[in-house]
C-alpha positions as CSV (number, residue, x, y, z in Angstrom):
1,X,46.6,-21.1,39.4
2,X,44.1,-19.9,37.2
3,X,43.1,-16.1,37.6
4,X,39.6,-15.1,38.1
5,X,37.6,-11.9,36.9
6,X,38.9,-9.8,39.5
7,X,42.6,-10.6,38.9
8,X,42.3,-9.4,35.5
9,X,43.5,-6.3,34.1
10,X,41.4,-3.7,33.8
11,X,42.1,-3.3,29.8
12,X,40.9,-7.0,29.4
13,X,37.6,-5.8,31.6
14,X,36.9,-3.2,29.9
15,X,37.6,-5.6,26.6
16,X,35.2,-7.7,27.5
17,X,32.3,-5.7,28.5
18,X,32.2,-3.8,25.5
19,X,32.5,-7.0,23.3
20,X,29.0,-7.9,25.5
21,X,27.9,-4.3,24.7
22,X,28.2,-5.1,21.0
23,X,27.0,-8.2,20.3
24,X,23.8,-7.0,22.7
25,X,23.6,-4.5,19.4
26,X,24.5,-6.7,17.2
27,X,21.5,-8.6,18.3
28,X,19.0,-6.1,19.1
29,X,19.8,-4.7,15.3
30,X,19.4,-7.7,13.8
31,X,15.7,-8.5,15.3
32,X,14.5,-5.0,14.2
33,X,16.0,-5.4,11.3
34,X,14.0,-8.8,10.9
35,X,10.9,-7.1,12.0
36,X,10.7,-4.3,9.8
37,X,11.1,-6.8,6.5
38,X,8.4,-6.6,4.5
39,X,6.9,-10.1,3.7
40,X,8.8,-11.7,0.6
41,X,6.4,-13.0,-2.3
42,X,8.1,-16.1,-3.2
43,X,8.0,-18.2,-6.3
44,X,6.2,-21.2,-6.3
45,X,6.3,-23.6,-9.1
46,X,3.2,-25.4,-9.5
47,X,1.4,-28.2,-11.8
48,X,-1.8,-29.6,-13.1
49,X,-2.8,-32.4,-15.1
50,X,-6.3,-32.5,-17.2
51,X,-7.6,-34.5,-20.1
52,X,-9.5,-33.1,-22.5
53,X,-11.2,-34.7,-25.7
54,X,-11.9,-32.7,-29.5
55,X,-13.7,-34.3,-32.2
56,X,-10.4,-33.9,-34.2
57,X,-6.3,-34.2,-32.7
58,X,-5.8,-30.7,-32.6
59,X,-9.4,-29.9,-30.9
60,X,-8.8,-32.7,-28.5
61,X,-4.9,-31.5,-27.7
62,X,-5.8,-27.9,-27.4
63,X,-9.3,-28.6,-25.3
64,X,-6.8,-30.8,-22.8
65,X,-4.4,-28.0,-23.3
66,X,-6.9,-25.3,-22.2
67,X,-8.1,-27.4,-19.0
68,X,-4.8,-28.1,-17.6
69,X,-4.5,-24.3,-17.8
70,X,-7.5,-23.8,-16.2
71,X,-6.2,-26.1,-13.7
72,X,-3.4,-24.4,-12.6
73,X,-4.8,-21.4,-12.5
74,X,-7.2,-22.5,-10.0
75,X,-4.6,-23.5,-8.1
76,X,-2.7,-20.3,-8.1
77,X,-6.5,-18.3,-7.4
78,X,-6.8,-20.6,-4.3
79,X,-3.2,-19.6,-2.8
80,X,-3.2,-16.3,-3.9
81,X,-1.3,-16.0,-6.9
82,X,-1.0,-15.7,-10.8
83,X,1.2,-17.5,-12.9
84,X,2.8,-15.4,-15.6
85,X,4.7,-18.2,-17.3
86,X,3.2,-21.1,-18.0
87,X,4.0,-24.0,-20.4
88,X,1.6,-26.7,-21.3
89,X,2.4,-30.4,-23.1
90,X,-0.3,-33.0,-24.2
91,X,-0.1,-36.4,-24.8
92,X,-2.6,-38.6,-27.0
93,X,-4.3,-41.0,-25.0
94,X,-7.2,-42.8,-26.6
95,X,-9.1,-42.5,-30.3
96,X,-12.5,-43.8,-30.5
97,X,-12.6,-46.8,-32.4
98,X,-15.0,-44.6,-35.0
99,X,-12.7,-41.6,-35.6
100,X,-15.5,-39.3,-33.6
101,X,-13.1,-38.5,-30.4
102,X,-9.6,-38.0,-29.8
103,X,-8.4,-38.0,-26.4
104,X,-5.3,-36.4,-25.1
105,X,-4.2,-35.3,-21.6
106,X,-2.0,-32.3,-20.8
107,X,0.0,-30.6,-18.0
108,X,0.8,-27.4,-17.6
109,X,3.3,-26.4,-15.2
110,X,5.3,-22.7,-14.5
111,X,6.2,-20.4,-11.7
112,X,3.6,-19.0,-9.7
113,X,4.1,-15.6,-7.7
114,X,2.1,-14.5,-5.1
115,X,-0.3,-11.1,-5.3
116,X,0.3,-8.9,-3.0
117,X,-3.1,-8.0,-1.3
118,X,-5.3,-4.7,-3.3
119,X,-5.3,-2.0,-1.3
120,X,-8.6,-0.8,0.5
121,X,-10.9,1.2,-0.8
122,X,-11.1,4.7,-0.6
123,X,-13.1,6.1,2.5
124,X,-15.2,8.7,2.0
125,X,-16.1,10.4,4.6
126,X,-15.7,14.5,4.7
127,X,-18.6,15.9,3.3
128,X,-18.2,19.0,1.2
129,X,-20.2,21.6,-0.2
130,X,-19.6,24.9,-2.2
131,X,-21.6,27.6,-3.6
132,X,-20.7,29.5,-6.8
133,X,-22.6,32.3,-8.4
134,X,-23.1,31.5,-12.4
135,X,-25.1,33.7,-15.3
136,X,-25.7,32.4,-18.3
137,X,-28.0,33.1,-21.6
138,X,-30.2,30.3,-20.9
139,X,-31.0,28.8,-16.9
140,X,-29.0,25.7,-18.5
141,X,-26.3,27.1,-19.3
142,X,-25.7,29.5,-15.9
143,X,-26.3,26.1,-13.5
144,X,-24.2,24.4,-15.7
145,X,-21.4,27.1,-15.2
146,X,-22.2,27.8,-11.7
147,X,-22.2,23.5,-10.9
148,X,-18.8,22.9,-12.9
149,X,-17.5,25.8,-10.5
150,X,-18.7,24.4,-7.4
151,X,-17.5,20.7,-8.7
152,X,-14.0,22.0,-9.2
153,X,-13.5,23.6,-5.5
154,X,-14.8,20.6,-4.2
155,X,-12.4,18.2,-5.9
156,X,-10.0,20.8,-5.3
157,X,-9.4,19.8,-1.9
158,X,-11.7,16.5,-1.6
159,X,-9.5,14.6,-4.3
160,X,-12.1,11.6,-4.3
161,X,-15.4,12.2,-4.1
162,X,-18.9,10.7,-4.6
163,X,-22.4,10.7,-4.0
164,X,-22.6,14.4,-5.7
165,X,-26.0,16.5,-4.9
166,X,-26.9,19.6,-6.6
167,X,-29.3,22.4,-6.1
168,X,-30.1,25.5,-7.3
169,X,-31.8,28.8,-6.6
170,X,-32.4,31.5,-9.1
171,X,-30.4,35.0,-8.1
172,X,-31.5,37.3,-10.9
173,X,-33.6,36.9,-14.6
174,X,-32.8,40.1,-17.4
175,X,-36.1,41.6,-18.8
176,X,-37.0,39.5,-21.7
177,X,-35.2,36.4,-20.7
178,X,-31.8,37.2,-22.0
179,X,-29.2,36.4,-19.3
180,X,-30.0,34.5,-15.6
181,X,-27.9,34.4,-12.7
182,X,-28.0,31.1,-10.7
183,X,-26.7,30.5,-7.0
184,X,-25.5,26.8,-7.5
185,X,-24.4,24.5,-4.5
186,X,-23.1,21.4,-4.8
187,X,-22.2,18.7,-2.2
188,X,-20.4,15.2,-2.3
189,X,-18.9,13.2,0.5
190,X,-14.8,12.6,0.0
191,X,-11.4,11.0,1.1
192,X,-10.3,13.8,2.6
């Protein structure tokens, strides 16, 4: 007579749902666990073959050398990756029958790694603007003052910044031209 489910002792109950409690876990672990990898940037090992010709045997091996390079890397621009290593072999195939070509054609072959994609650009978009209070003997040199100010409070707290503005409005001028005090603002739109 076999026993069923409800014949069973409780311990072996008990047993079993928490072994169905785990492995649920188990599982559930395991599939966040796959989706928070990262992508992996796997090696890929790739070859090209080109011919090239050189009026001499070492311009005609390094000119097929230098196009089965090229050829490669196109391949590795087109699937998103660079090759680091790369090692390259010629073969002679052909000399004119005058001496004015020699023909060779070469492979190059290496692992290729895929780039990771750049990261975006900045975005600017808090605009900014400060006003410092410069003097200086000549109106150069206080809006020079009074701008390098404003500049520094800006990137301060704007950390990247661009399309800077400047303007100026004279405060004070000594008798005789001798000192000038300059209200400077400046404004730039930045990251943050």
């Amino acid at each position: 007579m076999a026993l069923r489910p409800r014949h069973l002792p409780e311990t072996l109950r008990t047993g079993r749902r928490l072994l169905r409690f785990v492995l649920a876990l188990v599982l559930a672990l395991a599939a966040t666990a796959t989706a928070l990898t990262p992508a992996a940037y796997a090696d890929t090992y790739r070859t090209a073959t080109s011919t090239g010709s050189g009026p001499n045997w070492s311009a005609g091996a390094a000119n097929a050398e230098a196009n089965a390079r090229a050829a490669l890397n196109q391949q590795a621009v087109q699937a998103g990756e660079v090759c680091p290593n790369v090692s390259v072999s010629s073969t002679h195939v052909y000399t004119a029958p005058d001496g004015s070509a020699y023909i060779f054609q070469a492979t190059a072959s290496g692992t290729c790694v895929s780039q990771p994609p750049p990261p975006p650009p900045p975005s600017y978009t808090v605009p900014r603007t400060e006003t410092r209070q410069a003097g200086g003997a000549t109106t150069y040199a206080a809006i020079q003052s009074g701008s390098q100010a404003a500049r520094a409070a800006i990137l301060a707290v704007g950390v990247a910044c661009t399309g800077w503005t400047t303007t100026t409005a004279l405060v004070w001028a000594a008798p005789g031209s001798v000192w000038y005090i300059y209200d400077v603002t400046v404004s730039a739109t930045c990251t943050n």
